[in-house]
N, C-alpha and C positions, 0 to 999 in steps of 0.2 A: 562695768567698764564704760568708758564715754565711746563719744561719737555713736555712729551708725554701727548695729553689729549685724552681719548675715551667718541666717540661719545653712545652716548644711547636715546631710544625712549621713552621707557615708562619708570618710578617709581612709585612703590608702598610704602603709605606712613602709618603706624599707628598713629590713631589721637583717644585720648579718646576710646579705645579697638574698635575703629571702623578702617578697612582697605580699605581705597580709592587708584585707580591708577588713574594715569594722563598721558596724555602723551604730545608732544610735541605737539602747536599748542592752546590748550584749555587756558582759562582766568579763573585767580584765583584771590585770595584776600590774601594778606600775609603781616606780620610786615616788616617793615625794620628794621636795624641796633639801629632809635630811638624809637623802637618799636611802631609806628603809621600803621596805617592800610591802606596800599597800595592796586591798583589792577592792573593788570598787566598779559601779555600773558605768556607762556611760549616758548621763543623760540627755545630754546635746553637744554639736559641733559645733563653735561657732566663728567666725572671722572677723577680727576686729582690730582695726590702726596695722592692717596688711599684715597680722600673724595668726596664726590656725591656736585655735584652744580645744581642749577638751573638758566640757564642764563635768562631772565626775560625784556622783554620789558612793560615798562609801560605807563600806561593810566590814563592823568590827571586829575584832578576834576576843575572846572572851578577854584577852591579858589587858584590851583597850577599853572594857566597860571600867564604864564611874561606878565609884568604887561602892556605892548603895546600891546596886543594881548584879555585883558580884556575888552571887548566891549559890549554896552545893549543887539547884537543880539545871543550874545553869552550866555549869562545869562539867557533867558528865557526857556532853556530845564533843569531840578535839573538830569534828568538821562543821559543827554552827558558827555562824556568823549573826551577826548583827544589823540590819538595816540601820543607815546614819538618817535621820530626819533632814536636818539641813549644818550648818551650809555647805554647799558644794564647793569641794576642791575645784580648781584650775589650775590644769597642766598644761604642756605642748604633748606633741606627737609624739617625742622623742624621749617620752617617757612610759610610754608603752613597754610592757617587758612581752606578756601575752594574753590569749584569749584564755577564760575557763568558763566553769559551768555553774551553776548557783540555780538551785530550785529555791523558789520562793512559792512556801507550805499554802497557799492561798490559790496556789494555782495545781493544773493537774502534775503529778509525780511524770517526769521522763525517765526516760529507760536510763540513763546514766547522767551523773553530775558529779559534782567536786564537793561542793558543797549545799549546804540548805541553811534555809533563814528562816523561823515562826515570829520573831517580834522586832518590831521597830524603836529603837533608843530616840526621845526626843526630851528638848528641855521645856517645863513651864512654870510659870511663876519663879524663877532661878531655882528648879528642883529637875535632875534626870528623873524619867521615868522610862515605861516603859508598855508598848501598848500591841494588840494582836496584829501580825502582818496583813489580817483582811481589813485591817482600818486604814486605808492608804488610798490614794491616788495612785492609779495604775498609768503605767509608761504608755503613749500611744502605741508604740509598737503590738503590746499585748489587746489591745481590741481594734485596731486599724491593719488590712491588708489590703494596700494597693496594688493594681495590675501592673507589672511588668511592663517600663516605658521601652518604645525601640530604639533598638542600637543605633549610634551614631548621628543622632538629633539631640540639635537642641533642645533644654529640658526649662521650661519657667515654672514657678512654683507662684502661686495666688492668693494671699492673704485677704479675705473680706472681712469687715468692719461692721458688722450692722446695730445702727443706731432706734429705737422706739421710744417713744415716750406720747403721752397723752396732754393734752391743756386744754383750755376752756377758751372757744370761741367769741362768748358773750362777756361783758362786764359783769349784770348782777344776776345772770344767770346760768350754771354752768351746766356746759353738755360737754362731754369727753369726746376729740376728733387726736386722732395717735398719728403720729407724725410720724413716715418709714426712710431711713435713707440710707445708704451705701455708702463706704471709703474704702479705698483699697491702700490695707495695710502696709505694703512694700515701697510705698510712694517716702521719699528722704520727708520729717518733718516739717520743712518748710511748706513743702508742696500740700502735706495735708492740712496745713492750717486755711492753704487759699478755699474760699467759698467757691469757686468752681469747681474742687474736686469731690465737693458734697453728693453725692446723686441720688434726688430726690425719686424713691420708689412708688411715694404717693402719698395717701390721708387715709387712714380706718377711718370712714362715718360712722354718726350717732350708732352704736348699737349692734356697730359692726363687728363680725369674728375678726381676730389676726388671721387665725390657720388659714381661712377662704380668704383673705385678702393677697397672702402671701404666697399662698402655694404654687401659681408659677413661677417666682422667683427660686421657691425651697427646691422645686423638681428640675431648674437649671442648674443651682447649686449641688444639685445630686449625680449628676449628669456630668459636673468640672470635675467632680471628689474620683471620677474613673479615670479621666483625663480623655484625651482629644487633640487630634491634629490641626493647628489652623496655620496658614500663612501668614508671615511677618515680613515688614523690610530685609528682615537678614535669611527670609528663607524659614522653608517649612521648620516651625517647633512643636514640641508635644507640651500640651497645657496642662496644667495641672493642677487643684486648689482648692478651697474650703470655705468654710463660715473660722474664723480665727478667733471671732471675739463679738459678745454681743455688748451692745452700754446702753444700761435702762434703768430709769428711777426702780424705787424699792418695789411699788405695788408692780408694776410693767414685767421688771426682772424678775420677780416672783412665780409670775404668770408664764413666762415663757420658759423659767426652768421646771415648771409642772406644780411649782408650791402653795402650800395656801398662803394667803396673805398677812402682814405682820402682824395682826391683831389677834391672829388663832395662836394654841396651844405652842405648836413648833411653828415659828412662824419666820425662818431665817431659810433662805435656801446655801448657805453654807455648813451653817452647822443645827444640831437639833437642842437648840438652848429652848425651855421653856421660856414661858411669858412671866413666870414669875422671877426667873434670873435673868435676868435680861441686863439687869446692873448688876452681876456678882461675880467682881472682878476673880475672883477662883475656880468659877467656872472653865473647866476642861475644854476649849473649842476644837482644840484637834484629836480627842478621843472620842467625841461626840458629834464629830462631821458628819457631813453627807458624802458620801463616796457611791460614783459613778454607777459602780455594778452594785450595789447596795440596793441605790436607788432604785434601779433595774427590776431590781427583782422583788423589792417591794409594789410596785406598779402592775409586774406582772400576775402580785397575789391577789389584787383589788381586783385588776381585767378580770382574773379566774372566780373569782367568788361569784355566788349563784344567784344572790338576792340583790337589791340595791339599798336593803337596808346593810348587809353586810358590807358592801362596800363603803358605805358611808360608816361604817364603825373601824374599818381600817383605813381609808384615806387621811381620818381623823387622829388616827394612833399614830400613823408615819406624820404626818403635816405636811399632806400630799393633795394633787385635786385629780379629780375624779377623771379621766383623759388623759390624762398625762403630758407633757409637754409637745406644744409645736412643732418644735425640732428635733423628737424622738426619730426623725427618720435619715440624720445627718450621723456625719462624723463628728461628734459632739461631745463633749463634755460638761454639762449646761452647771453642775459648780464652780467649776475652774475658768470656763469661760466666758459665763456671765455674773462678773467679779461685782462687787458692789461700786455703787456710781460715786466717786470721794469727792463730784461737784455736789450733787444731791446733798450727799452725807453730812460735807461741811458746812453746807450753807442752812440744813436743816436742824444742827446742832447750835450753831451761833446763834440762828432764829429762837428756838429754844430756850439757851441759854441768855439770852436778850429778855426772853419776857418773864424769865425767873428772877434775874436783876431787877430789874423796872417793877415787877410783883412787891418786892421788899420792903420798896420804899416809900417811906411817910408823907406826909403832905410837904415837911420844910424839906425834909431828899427831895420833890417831884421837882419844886419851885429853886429848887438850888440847879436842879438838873436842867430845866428851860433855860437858866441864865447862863452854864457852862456853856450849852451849849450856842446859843448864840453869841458868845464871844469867841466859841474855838475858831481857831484858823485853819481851813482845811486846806492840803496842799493845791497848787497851781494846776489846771486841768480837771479839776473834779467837781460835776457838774452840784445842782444843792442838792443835799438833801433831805429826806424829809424828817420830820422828826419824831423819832420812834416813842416817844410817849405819847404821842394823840393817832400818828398813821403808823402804828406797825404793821398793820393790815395790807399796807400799802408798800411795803418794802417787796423791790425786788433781790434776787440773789447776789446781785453785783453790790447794791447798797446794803447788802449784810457784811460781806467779804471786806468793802471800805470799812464800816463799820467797828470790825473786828480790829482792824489794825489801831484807830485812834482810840477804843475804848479804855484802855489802862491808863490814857492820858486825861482823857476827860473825868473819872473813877480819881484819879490820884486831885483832880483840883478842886473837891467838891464834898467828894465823899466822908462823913465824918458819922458817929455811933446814934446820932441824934436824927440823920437821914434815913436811918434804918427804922421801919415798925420795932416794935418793944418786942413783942412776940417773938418776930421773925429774929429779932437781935440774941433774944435772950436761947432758941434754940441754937444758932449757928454755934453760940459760947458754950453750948452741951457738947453739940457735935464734933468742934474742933479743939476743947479744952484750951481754949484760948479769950485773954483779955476783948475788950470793945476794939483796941487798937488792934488787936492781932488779929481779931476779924475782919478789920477795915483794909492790914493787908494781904489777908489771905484771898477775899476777893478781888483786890486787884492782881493779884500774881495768876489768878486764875484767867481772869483775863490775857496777862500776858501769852502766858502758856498755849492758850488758844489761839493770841495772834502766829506767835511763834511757831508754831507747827502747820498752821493753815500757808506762813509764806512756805515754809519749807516743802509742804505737800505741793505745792503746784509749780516746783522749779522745773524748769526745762528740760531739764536733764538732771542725772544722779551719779553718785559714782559710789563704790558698796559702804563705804565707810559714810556717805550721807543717806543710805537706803536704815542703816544702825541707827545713826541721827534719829532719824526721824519714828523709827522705834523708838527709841527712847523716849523723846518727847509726846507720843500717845500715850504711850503708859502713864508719862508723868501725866498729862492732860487726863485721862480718865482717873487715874487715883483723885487730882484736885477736885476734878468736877464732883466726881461720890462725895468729898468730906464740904463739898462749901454749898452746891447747893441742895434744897430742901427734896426730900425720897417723891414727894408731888409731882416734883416739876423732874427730875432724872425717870423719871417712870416712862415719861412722854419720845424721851430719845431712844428710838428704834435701832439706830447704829453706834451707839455708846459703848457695847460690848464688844 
C-alpha cells in the first residue's frame, strides 16, 4: 500500500449488536473478496489512506492444496489445515465472521482447538512444496508478553532504528572505529531522511566490544520494552517500544545476530546455505533458514556443553559464535530484524561484477574502453569520475551506483568479440551456447538487468505489484549473473543468493 501505514494491535469489531476484539496473532474465519469462507491468522492491523485493514495469513483446507501436494496421508485428518506462506490476504473489519482456535503442532497442545496445522505450503523455484511447521517465523505474539498498559492513558508505541557499521579511519592504513546511531522509526520519511534526526550513540574504538560499548543504551531499551509513564504536551502517557530494526553491513549484522562470518561454512544469518552453494540458484532458503527459536536453542546447546572444545565443534555445525548475540537480551528477532543491508549488497555486487567485466578484457577492449569512456557524456550534476580501469580501488559506493546505470551504454559502444581475451570469449560461448555476438549481448543485457533493478530497489516508496517487479527482476539478475559471468568471480558475491 502507499503512503504512510500505522501499525495497530487490536480492533474492535461490531458484528450482529454484539462487540468482539481481536488482536494480532488470533485465527478467524472471514469471506474473501468471492465471498467464500476462509480461515486465516491475523497477522497485523494496519491503517492506511484513513481505512482499517486486516493483514491476514491463511490456512488451507485440504480441498485448497496444489494439487502436487494433495496426497492420501494428507487427506485423512477433516480438521488440518494448512499454513499459507505468503501472500497475505487483505481485508476490512467487516469481513470478520469469527474467532476460532487453531494449534499450531510446533507449539505446546491446549486443552481445546478447532483445528491443528503441522506443515506450511510455500512456493520455490515456481514448485509448491511443503515444509514442517517448526521451520517458520513465529508471530511476536507467541514469544513477546507485555505488561498490561493502564486504563484511560494515552498509549505511544516506539520504533528504534539502530544503525552499526565499522570504517577505516586512516588512508593507507586501516583500523576498524564502528559507528553507533539511533532513528526513531515512527518519524513520517521525510523527517527521517533529515541529518538531525540521526542520533549519534557514539564510536567503538580500536579493539573495542559492541556489547560493553552498548549496554547502557540495550538496558534502557529493556526498561522502554516494559513501558513507563512519562509526561507529554498533551498529558501524562504510557511509553512503550523496542529495538524495531537493526542496518548493518554483512560482517557487523553477522555479529550482532550471533553468526559467524561469511566466509565460514554456514555463513548467512538468514538462511544456513553452505559456502559451497552460495550461487545455486535451487538452493532451498526458506527450508533452510534460521528461525528465532531454532536459533535459541541451538545457542543454548553450545552454552550447555562442558568443554570449549565441544563447543567450538558445535558453534561450527550451527554457523554460530560462541556468546551469542548482543541483543539476546531484547525483544528481538535478530533474523528478521537485522535484514540484509540492499545498500551494502548492491553496491557490493556491481563492485564485483565491475571487476569481472574489466577482468575479461583484452588489451584493444582496455584501450577501446579509456576512449568510451572519455567521450561519454555523463548527465548534468554529476561530479567526475574516476575511472575504474586504473582506480577501482578508489570507487566509492555512490560512483558504483552512477556507474551501474551508464554501463550498458558505454558496453553497447565499444564492446565487440575481439575486446574480449580468447579464453575468457571462448568459455562465455560454452557457457551460454551462444555466438561471439550473443555474448557481446548477453553481457550487455546483463548489465542492463543490474541497472534495472538497482533503480527499482531504491524507489521511495512501493506498491505490492512493484514489491513483484522487483522480484522478478532479481531472479532475472541472478539467473544472468550465473550464465555470463565466470564461477571465479560469482564465487566472490556473498549476497547473490
Amino acid at each position: 500500500m502507499d503512503g504512510e501505514i500505522v501499525m495497530i494491535c487490536t480492533i474492535t469489531i461490531v458484528m450482529s449488536f454484539l462487540t468482539e476484539t481481536y488482536q494480532t496473532g488470533e485465527f478467524i474465519e472471514f469471506t474473501d473478496g468471492n465471498n467464500s469462507q476462509r480461515i486465516g491468522r491475523i497477522n497485523s492491523i494496519v491503517m492506511a489512506d484513513q481505512a482499517l485493514y486486516l493483514m491476514i495469513q491463511e490456512l488451507l483446507k485440504y480441498s485448497d492444496l496444489p494439487t502436487n501436494l494433495k496426497t492420501n496421508s494428507r487427506s485423512e485428518n477433516q480438521n488440518r489445515l494448512w499454513l499459507m506462506e505468503k501472500p497475505f490476504t487483505k481485508i476490512q473489519d467487516n469481513a470478520v465472521q469469527n474467532r476460532v482456535t487453531v494449534w499450531l503442532e510446533d507449539l505446546p497442545e491446549p486443552a481445546y482447538y478447532d483445528y491443528s496445522a503441522n506443515e506450511i505450503v510455500y512456493s520455490h523455484n515456481g514448485r509448491w512444496k511443503a515444509r514442517d511447521v517448526v521451520l517458520r517465523h513465529r508471530h511476536p505474539t507467541e514469544y513477546i508478553k507485555l505488561d498490561k498498559s493502564p486504563e484511560g492513558m494515552t498509549i505511544l508505541k516506539i520504533f528504534l532504528d539502530l544503525y552499526y557499521d565499522d570504517f577505516g579511519t586512516y588512508r593507507n592504513t586501516y583500523h576498524a572505529l564502528g559507528g553507533v546511531y539511533l532513528q526513531i522509526g515512527n518519524m513520517p520519511l521525510q523527517l527521517r531522511k533529515q541529518l538531525r534526526n540521526h542520533f549519534l550513540l557514539g564510536l567503538v574504538p580500536f579493539g573495542g566490544n559492541f556489547q560493553d560499548f552498548t549496554q547502557p543504551i540495550l538496558n534502557e531499551i529493556q526498561q522502554l520494552q516494559k513501558g513507563m509513564t512519562l509526561e507529554t504536551v498533551n498529558g501524562p502517557a504510557w511509553i512503550v517500544g523496542g529495538l524495531g530494526c537493526v542496518t548493518a553491513d554483512l560482517p557487523q549484522g553477522n555479529d550482532l545476530a550471533g553468526v559467524k562470518r561469511h566466509n565460514a561454512q554456514y555463513g548467512c544469518r538468514t538462511c544456513k546455505v553452505p559456502h559451497d552453494h552460495m550461487s545455486d540458484a535451487t538452493f532451498d532458503v526458506i527450508k533452510n533458514g534460521r528461525y528465532r527459536h531454532i536459533t535459541r536453542a541451538e545457542f543454548e546447546k553450545i552454552e550447555n556443553s562442558n568443554t570449549r572444545a565441544s563447543k567450538g565443534q558445535l558453534a561450527q555445525e550451527y554457523g554460530l559464535r560462541i556468546g551469542g548475540s548482543p541483543l539476546n537480551g531484547l525483544l528481538f528477532d535478530c533474523h528478521i530484524q537485522i535484514p540484509q543491508d540492499a545498500y551494502h549488497a548492491f553496491a557490493g555486487k556491481i563492485h564485483k561484477l565491475l571487476e569481472a567485466t574489466l577482468a575479461i578484457l583484452s588489451s584493444e577492449g582496455k584501450e577501446n574502453w579509456i576512449l568510451a569512456w572519455k567521450n561519454f557524456e555523463t548527465p548534468t550534476g554529476w561530479g567526475k569520475l574516476p575511472n575504474p580501469l586504473t582506480h577501482i580501488n578508489s570507487f566509492m559506493f555512490s560512483d558504483g551506483f552512477r556507474l551501474a546505470i551508464i554501463m550498458p551504454f558505454l558496453l553497447h559502444r565499444f564492446l565487440t568479440a575481439s575486446c574480449i581475451k580468447s579464453l575468457e570469449l571462448q568459455n562465455l560461448r560454452s557457457l551460454l551456447g551462444k555466438n561471439n555476438d550473443g555474448v557481446i549481448r548477453a553481457l550487455v543485457k546483463c548489465w542492463v538487468k543490474v541497472a534495472k533493478t538497482t533503480r527499482l530497489a531504491f524507489s521511495s516508496s512501493f506498491t505490492e505489484e512493484q514489491y513483484q517487479e522487483l522480484h522478478d527482476l532479481l531472479e532475472a539478475e541472478r539467473h544472468s549473473l550465473l550464465k555470463v559471468i565466470c564461477f571465479q568471480y560469482i564465487c566472490k558475491m556473498k549476497n547473490l543468493y
